[in-house]
N, C-alpha and C positions, 0 to 999 in steps of 0.2 A: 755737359750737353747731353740731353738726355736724346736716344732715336726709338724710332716705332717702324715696324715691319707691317704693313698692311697686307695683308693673302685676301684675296676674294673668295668669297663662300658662294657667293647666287648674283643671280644676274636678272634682268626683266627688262625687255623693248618693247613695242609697239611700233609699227608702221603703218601710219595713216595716210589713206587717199584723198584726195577731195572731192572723189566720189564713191561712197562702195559700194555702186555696182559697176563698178569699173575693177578696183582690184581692196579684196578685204584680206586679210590675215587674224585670226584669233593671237593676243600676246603671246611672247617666247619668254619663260622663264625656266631657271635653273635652278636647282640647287644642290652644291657639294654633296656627295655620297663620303668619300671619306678625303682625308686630310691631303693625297696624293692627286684628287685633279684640278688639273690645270686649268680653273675657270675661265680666268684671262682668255686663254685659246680657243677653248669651247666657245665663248660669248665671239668673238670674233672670226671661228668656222662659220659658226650660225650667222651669224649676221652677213659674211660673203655671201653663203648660199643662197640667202633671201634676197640679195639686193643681184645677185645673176638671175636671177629669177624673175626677178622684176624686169633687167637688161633684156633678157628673153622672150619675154611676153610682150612689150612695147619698142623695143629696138627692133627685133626682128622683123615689124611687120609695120613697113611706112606705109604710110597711107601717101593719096595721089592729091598732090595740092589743088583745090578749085579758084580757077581765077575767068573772071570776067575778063572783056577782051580788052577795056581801058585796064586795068592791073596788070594782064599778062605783057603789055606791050611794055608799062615802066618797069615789069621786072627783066624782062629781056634786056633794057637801055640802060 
């Protein structure tokens, strides 16, 4: 049985909005400098940071629900 060792060399995301002028990011890509990084980790440092990022910029900051007074009354009951 033969096995194969896969190592990552580079990496490349995108994270798309469905609007960008609500929030844009230029791609994130990588690539190995020498045989000792940890691509794996990097590709998924990166990608926590961006998505706390995201967490931060739209979680932080709720906005005030508008309801008419027939809506707010079935959301109260």
């Amino acid at each position: 049985m033969q096995y194969q060792e896969h190592i990552p060399s580079s990496f490349c995301y995108y994270i798309e909005c469905i609007d960008d002028t609500i929030y844009w990011k230029a791609p994130v890509s990588y690539v190995a400098k020498s045989e000792d990084d940890d691509v794996a980790k990097l590709f998924l440092d990166s990608l926590v940071k961006d998505v706390e990022d995201i967490c931060q910029r739209f979680l932080g900051k709720p906005k005030k629900m508008i309801f008419t007074a027939v809506e707010e009354e079935i959301f109260n009951s």
